[in-house]
CHARMM internal coordinates of N, CA and C (Angstrom, degrees):
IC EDIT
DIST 1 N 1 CA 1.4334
DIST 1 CA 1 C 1.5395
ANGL 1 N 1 CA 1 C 108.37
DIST 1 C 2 N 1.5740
ANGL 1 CA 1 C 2 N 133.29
DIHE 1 N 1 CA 1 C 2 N 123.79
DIST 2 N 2 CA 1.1704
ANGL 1 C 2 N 2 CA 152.50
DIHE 1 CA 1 C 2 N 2 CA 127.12
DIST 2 CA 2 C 1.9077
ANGL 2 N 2 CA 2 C 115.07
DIHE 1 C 2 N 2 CA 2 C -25.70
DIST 2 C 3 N 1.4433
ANGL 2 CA 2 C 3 N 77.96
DIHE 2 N 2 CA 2 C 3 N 133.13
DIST 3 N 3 CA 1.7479
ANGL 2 C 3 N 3 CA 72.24
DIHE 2 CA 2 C 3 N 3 CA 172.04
DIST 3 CA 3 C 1.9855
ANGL 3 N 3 CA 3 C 99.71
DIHE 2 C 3 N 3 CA 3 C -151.14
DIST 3 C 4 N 1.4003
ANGL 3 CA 3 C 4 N 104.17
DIHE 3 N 3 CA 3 C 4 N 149.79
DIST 4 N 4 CA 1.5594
ANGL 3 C 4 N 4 CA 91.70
DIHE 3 CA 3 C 4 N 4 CA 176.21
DIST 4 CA 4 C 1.5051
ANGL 4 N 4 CA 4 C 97.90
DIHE 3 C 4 N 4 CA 4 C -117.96
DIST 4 C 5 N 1.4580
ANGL 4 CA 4 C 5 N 124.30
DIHE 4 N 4 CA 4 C 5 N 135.50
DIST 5 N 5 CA 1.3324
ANGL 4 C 5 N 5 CA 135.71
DIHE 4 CA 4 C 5 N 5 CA 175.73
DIST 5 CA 5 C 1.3190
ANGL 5 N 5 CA 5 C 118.00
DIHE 4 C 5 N 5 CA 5 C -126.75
DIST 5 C 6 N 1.7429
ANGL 5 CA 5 C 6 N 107.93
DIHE 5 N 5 CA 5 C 6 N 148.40
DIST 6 N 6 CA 1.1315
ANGL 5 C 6 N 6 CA 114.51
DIHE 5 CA 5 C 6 N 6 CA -176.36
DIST 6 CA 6 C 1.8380
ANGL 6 N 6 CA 6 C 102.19
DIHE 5 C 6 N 6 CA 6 C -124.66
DIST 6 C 7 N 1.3117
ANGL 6 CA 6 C 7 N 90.96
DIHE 6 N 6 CA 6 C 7 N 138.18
DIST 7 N 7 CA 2.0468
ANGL 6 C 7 N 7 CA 92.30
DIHE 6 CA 6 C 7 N 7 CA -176.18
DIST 7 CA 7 C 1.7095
ANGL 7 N 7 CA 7 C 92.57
DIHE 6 C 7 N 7 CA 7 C -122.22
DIST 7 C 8 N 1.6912
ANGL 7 CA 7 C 8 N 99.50
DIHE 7 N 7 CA 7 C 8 N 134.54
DIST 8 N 8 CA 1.3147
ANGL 7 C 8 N 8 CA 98.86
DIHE 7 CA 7 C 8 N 8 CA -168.60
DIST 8 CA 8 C 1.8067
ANGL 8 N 8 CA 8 C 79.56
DIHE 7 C 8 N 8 CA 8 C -123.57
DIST 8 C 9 N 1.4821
ANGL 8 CA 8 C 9 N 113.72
DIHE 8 N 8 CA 8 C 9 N 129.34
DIST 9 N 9 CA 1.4261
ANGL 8 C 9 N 9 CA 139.11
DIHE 8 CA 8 C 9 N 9 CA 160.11
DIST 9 CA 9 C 1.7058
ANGL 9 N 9 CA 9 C 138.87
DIHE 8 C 9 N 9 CA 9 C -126.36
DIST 9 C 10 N 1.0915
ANGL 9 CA 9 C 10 N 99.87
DIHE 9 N 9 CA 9 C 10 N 157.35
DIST 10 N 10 CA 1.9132
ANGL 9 C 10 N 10 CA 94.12
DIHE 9 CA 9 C 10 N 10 CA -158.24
DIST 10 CA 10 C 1.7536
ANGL 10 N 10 CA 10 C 79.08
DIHE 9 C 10 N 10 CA 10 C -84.12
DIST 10 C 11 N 0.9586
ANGL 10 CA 10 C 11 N 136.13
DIHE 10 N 10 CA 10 C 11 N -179.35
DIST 11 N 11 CA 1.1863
ANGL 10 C 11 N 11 CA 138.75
DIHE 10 CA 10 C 11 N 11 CA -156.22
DIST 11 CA 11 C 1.7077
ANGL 11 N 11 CA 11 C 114.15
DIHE 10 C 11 N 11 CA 11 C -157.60
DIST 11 C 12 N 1.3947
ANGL 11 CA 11 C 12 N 149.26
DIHE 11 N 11 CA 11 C 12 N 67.23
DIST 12 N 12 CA 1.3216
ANGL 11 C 12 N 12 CA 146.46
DIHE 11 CA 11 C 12 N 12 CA -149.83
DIST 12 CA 12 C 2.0432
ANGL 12 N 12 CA 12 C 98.37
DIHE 11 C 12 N 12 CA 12 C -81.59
DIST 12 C 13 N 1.2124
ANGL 12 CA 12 C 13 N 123.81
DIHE 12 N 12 CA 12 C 13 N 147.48
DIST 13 N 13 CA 1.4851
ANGL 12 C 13 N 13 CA 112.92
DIHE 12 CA 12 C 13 N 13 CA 166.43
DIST 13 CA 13 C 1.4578
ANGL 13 N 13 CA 13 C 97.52
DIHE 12 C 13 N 13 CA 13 C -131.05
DIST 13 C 14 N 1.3569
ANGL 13 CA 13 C 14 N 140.27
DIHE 13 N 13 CA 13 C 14 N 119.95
DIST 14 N 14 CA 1.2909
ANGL 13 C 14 N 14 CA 120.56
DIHE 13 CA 13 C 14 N 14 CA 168.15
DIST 14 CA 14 C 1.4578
ANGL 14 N 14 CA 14 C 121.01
DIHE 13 C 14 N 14 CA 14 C -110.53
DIST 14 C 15 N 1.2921
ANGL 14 CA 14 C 15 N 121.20
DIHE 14 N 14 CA 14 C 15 N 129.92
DIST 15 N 15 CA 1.6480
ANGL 14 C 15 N 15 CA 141.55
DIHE 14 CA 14 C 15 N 15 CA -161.78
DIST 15 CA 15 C 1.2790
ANGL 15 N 15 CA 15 C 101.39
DIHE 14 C 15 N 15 CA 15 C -99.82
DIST 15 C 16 N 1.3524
ANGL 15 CA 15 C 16 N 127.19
DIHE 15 N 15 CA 15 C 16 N 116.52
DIST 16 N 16 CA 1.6937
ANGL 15 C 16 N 16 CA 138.46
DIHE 15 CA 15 C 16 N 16 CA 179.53
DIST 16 CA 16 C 1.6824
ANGL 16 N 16 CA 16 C 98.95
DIHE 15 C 16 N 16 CA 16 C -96.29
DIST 16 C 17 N 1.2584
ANGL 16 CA 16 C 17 N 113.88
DIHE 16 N 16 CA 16 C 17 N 156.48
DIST 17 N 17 CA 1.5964
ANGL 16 C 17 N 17 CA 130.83
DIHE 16 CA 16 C 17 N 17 CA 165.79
DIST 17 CA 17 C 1.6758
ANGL 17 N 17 CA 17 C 96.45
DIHE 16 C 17 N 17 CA 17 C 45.37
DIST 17 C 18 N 1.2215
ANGL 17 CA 17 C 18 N 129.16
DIHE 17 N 17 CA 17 C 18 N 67.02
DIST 18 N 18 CA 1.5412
ANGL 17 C 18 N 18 CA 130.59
DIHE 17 CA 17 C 18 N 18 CA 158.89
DIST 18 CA 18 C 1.7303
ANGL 18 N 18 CA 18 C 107.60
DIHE 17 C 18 N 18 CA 18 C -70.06
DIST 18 C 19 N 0.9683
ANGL 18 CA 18 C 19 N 133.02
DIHE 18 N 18 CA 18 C 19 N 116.15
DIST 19 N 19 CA 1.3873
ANGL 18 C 19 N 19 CA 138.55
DIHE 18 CA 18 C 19 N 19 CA -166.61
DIST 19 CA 19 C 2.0918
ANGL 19 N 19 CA 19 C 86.95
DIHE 18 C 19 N 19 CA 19 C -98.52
DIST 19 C 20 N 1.6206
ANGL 19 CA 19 C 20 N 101.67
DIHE 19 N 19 CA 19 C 20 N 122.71
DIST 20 N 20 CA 1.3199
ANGL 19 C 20 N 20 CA 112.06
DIHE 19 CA 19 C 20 N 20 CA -167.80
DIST 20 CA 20 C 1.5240
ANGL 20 N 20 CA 20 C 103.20
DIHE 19 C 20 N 20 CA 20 C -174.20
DIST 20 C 21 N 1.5346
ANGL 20 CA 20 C 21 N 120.91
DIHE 20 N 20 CA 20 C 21 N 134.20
DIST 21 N 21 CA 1.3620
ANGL 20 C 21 N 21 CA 120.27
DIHE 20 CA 20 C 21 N 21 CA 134.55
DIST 21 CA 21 C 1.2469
ANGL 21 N 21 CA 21 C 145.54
DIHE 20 C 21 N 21 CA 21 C -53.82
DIST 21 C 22 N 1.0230
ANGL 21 CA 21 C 22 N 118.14
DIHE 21 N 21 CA 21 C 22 N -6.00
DIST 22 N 22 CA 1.7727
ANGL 21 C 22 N 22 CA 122.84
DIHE 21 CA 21 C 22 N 22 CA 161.34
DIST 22 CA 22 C 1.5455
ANGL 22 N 22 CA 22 C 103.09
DIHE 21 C 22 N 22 CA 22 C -165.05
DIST 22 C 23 N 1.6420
ANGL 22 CA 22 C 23 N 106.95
DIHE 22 N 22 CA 22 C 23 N 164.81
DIST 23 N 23 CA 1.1487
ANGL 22 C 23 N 23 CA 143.12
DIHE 22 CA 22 C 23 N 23 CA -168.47
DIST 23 CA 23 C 2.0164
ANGL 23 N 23 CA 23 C 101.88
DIHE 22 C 23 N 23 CA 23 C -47.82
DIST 23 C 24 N 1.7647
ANGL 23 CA 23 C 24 N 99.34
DIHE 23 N 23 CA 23 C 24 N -46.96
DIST 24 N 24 CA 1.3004
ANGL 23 C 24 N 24 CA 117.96
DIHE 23 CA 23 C 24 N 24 CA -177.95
DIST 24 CA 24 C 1.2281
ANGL 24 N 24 CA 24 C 110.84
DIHE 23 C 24 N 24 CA 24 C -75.01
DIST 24 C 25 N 1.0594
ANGL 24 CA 24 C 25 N 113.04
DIHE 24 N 24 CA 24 C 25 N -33.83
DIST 25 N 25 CA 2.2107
ANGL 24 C 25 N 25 CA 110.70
DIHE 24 CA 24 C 25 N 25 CA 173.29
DIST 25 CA 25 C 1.1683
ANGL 25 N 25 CA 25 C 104.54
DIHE 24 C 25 N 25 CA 25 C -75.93
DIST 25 C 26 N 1.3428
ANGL 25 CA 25 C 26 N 136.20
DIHE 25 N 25 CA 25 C 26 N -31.99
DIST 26 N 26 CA 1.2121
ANGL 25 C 26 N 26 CA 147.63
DIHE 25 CA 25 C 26 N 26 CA -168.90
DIST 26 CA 26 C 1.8426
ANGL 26 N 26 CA 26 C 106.20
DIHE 25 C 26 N 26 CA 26 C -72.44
DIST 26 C 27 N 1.5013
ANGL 26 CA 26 C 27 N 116.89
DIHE 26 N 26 CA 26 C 27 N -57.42
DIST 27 N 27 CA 1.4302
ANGL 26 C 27 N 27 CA 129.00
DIHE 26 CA 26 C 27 N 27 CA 149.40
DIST 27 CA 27 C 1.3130
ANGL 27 N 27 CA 27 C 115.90
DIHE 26 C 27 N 27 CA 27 C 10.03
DIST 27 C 28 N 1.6525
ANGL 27 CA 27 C 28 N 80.19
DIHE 27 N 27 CA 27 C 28 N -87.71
DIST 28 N 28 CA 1.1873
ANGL 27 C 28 N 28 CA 95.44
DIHE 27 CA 27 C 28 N 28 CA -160.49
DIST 28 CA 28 C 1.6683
ANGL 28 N 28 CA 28 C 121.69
DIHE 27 C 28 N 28 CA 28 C -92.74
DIST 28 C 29 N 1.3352
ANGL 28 CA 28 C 29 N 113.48
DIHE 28 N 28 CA 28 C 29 N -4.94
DIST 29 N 29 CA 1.5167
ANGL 28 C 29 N 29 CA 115.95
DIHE 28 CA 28 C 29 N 29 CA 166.25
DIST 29 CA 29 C 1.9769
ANGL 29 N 29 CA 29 C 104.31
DIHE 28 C 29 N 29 CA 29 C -68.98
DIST 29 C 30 N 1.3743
ANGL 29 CA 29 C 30 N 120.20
DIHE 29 N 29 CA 29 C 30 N -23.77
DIST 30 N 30 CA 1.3464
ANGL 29 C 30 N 30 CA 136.52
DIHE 29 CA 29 C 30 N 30 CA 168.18
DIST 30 CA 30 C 1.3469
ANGL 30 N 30 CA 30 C 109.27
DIHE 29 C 30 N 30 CA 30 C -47.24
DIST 30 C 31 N 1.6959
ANGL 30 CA 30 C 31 N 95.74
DIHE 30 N 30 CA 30 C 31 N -73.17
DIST 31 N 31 CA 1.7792
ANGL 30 C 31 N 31 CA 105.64
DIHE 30 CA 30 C 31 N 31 CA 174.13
DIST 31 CA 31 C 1.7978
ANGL 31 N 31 CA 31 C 114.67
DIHE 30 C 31 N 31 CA 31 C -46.28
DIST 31 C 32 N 1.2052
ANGL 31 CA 31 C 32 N 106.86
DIHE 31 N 31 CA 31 C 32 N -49.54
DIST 32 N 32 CA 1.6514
ANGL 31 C 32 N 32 CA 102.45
DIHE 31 CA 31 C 32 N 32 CA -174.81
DIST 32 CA 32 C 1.1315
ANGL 32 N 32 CA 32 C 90.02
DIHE 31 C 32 N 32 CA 32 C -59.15
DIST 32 C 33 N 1.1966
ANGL 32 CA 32 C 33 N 141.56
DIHE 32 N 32 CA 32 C 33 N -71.82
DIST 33 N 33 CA 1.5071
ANGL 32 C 33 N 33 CA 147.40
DIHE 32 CA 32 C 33 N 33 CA -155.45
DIST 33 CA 33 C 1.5721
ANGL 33 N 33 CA 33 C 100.48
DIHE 32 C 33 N 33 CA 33 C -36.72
DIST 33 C 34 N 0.9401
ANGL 33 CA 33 C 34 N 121.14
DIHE 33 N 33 CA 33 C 34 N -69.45
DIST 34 N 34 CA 1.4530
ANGL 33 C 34 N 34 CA 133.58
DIHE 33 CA 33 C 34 N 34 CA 165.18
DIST 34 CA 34 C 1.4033
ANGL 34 N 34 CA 34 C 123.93
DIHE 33 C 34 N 34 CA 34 C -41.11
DIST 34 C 35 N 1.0394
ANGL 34 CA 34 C 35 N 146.21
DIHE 34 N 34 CA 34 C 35 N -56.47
DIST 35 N 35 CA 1.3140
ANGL 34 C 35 N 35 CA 154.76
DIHE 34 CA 34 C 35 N 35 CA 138.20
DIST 35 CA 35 C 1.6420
ANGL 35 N 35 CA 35 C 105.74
DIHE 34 C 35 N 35 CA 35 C -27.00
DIST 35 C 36 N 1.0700
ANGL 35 CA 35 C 36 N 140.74
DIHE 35 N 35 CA 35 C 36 N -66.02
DIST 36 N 36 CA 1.1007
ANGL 35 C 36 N 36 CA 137.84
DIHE 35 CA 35 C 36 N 36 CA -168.32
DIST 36 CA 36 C 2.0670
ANGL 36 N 36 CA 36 C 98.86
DIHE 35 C 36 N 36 CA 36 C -81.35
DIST 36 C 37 N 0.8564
ANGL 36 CA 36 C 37 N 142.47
DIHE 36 N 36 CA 36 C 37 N 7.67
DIST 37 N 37 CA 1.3141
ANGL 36 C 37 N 37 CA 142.27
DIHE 36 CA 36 C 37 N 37 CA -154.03
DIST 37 CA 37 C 2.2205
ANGL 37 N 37 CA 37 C 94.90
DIHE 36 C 37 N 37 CA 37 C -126.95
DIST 37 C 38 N 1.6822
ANGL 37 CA 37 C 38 N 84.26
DIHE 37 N 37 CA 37 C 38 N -36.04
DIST 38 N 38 CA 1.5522
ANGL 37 C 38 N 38 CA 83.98
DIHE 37 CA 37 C 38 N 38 CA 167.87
DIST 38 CA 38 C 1.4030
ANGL 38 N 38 CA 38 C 115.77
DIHE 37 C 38 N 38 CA 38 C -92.79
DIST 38 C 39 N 1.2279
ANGL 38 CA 38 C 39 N 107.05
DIHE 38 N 38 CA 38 C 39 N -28.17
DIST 39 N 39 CA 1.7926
ANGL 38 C 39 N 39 CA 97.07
DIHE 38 CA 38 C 39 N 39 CA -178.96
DIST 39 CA 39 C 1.4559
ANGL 39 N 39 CA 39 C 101.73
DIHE 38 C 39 N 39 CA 39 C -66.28
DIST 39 C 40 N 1.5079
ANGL 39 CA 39 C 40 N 121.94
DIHE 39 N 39 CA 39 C 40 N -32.59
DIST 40 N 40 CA 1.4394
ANGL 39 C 40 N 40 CA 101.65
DIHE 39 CA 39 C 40 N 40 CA -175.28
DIST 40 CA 40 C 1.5653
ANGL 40 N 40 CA 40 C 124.56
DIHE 39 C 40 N 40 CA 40 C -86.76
DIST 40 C 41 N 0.8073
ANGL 40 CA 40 C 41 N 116.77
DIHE 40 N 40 CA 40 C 41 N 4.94
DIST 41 N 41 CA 1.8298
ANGL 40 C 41 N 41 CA 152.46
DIHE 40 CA 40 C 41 N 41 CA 175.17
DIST 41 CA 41 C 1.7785
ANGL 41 N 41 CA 41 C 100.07
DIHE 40 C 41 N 41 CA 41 C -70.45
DIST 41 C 42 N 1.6302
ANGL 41 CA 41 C 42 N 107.89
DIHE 41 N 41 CA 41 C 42 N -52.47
DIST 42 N 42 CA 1.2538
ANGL 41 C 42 N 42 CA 109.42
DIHE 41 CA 41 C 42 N 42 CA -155.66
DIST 42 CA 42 C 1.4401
ANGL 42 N 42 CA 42 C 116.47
DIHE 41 C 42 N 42 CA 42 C 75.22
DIST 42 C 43 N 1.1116
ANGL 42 CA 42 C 43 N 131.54
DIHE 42 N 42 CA 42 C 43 N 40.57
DIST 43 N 43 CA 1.3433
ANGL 42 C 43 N 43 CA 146.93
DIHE 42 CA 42 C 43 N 43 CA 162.46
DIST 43 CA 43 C 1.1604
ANGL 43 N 43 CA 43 C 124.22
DIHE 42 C 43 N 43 CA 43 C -82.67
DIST 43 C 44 N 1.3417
ANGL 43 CA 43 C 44 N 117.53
DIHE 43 N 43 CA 43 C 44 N 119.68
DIST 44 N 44 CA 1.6507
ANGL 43 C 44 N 44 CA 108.24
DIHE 43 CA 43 C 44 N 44 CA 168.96
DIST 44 CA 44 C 1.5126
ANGL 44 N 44 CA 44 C 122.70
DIHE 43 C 44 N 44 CA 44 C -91.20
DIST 44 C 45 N 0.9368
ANGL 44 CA 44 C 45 N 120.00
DIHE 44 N 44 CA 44 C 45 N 151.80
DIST 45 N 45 CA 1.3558
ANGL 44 C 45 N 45 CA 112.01
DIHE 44 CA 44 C 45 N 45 CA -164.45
DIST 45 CA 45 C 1.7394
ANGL 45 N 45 CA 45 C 112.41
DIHE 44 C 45 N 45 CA 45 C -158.30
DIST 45 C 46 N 0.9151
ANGL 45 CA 45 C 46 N 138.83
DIHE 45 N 45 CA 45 C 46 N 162.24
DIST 46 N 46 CA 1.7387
ANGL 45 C 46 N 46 CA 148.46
DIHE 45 CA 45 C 46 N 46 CA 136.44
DIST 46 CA 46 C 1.2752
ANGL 46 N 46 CA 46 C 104.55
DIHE 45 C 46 N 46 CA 46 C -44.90
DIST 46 C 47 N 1.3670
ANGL 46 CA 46 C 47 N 157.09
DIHE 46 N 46 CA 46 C 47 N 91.46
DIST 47 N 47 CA 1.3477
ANGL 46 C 47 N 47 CA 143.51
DIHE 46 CA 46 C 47 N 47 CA 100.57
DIST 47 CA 47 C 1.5174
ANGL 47 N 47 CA 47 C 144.35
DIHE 46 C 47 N 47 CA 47 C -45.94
DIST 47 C 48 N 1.3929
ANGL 47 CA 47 C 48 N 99.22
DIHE 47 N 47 CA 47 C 48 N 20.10
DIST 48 N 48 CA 1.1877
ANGL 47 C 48 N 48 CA 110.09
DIHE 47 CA 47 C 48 N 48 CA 157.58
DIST 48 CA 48 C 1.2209
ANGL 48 N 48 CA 48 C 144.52
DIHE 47 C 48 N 48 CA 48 C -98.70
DIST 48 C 49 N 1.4644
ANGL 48 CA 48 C 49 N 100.77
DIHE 48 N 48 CA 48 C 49 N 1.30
DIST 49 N 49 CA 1.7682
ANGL 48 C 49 N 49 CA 109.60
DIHE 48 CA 48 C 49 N 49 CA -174.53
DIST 49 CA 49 C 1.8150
ANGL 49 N 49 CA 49 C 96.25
DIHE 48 C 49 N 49 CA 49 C -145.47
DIST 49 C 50 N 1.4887
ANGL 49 CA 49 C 50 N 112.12
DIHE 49 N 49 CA 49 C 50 N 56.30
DIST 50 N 50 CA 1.4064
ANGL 49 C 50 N 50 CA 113.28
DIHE 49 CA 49 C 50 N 50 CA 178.50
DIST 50 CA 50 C 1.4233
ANGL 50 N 50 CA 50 C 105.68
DIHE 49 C 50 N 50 CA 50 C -77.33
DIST 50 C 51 N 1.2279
ANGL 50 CA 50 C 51 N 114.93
DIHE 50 N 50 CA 50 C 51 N 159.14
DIST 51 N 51 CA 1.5885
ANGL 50 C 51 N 51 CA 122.58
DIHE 50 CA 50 C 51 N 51 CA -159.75
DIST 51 CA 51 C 1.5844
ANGL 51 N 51 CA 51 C 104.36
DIHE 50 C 51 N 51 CA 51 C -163.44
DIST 51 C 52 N 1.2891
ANGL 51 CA 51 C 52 N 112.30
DIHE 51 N 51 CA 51 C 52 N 110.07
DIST 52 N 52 CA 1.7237
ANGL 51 C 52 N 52 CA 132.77
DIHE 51 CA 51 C 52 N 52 CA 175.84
DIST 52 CA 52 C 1.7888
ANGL 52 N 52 CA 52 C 94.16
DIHE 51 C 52 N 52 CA 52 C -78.11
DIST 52 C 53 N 1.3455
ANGL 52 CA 52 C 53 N 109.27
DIHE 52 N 52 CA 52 C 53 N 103.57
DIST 53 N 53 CA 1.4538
ANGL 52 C 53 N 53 CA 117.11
DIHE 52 CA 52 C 53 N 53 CA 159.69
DIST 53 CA 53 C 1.5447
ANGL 53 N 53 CA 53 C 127.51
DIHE 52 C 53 N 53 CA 53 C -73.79
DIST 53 C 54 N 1.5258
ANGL 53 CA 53 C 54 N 114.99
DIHE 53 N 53 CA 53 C 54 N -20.87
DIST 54 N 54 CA 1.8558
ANGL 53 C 54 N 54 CA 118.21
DIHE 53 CA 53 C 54 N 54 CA 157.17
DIST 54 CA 54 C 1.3796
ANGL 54 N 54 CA 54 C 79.52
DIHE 53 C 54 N 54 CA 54 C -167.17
DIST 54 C 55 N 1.4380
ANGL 54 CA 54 C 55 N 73.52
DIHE 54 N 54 CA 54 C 55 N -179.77
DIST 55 N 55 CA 1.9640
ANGL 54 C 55 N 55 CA 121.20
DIHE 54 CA 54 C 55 N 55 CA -151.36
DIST 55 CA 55 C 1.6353
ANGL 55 N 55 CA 55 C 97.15
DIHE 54 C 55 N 55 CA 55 C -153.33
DIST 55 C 56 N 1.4197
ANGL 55 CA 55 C 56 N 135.99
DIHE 55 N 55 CA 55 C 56 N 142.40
DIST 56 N 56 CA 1.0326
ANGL 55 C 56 N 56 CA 116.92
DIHE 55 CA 55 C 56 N 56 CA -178.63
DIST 56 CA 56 C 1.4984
ANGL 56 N 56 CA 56 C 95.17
DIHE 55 C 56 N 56 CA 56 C -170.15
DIST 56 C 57 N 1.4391
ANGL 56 CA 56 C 57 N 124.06
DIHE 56 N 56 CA 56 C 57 N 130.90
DIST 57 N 57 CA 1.5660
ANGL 56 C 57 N 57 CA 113.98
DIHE 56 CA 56 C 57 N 57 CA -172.18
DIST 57 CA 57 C 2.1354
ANGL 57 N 57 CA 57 C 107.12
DIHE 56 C 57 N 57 CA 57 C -78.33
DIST 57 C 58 N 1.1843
ANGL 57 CA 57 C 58 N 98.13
DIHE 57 N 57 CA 57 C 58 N 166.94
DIST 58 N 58 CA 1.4372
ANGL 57 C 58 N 58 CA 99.39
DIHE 57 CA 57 C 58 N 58 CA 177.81
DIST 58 CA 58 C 1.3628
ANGL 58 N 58 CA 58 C 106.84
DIHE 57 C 58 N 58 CA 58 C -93.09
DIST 58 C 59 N 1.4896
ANGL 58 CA 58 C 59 N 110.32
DIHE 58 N 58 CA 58 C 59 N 159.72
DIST 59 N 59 CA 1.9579
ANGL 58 C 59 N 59 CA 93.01
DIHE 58 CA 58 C 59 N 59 CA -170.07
DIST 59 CA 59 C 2.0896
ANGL 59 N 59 CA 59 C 88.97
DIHE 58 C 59 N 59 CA 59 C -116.46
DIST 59 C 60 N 1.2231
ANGL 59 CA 59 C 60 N 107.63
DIHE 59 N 59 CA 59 C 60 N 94.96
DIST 60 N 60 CA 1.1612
ANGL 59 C 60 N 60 CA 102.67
DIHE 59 CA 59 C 60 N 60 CA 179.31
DIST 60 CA 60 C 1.7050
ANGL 60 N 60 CA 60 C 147.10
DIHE 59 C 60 N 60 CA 60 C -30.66
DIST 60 C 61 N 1.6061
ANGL 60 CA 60 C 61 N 93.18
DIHE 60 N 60 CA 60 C 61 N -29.24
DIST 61 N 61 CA 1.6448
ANGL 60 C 61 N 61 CA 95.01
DIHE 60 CA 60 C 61 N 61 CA 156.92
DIST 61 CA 61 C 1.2474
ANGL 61 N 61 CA 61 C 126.37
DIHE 60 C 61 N 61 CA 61 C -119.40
DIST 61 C 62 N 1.2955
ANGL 61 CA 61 C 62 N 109.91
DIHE 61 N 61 CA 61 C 62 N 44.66
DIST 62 N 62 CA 1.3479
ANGL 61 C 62 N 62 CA 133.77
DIHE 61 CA 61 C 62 N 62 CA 169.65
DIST 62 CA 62 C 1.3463
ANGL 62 N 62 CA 62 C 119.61
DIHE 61 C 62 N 62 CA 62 C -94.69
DIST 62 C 63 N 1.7902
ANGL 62 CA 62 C 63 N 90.99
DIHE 62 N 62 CA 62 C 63 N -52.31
DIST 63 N 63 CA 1.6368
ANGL 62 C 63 N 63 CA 120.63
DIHE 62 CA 62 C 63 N 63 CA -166.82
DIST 63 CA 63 C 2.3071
ANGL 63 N 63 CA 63 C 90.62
DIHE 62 C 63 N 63 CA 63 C -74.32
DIST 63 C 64 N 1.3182
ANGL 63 CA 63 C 64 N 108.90
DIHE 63 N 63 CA 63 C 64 N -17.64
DIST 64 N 64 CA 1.8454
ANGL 63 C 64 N 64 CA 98.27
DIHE 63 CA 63 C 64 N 64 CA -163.46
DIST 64 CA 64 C 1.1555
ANGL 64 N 64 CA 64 C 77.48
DIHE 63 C 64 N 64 CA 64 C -86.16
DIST 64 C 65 N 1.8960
ANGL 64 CA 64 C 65 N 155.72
DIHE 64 N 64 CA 64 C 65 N -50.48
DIST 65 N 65 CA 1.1271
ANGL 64 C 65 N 65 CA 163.35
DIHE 64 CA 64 C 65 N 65 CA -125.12
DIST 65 CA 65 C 1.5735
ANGL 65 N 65 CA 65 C 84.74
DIHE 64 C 65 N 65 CA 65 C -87.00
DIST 65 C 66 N 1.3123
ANGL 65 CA 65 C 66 N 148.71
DIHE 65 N 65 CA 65 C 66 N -71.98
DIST 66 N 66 CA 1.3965
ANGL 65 C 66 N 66 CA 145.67
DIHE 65 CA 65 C 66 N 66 CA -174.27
DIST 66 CA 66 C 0.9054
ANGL 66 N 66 CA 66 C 134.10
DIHE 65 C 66 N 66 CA 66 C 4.20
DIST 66 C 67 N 1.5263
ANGL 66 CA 66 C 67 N 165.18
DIHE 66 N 66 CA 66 C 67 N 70.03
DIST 67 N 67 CA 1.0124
ANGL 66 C 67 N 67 CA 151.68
DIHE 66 CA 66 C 67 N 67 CA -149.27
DIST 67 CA 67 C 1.8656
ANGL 67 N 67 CA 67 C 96.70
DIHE 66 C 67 N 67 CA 67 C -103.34
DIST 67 C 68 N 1.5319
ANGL 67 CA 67 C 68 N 92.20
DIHE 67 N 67 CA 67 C 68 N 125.80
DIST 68 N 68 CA 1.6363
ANGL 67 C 68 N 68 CA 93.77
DIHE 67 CA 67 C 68 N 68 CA -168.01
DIST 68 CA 68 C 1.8594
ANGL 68 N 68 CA 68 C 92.57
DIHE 67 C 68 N 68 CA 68 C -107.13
END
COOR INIT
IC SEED 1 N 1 CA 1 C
IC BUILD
């Protein structure tokens, strides 16, 4: 037996070092990021009710201290 299914999930993407003058330019260069990250995915999705859960500045000599 064949079966066709659909899985519906909340979906989180998180974007490090957004280069921006404020919290709100920053947003929304996130959202595009996201939007364009699903179209190329081929994902279907709700883009109509996108929602930034934090925002948070980078602490610049924190981020050089890192050892990756």
């Amino acid at each position: 037996m064949k079966w066709n299914v659909s899985v519906g999930l909340r979906l989180a993407i998180d974007y490090d070092d957004i280069e921006a003058e404020t919290q709100e330019e920053a947003e929304e260069i996130a959202i595009e990021k996201a939007l364009e990250d699903i179209d190329y995915n081929n994902a279907s999705c709700d883009e109509s009710d996108v929602i930034v859960y934090a925002a948070w500045p980078v602490d610049e000599e924190e981020d050089e201290e890192d050892v990756y």
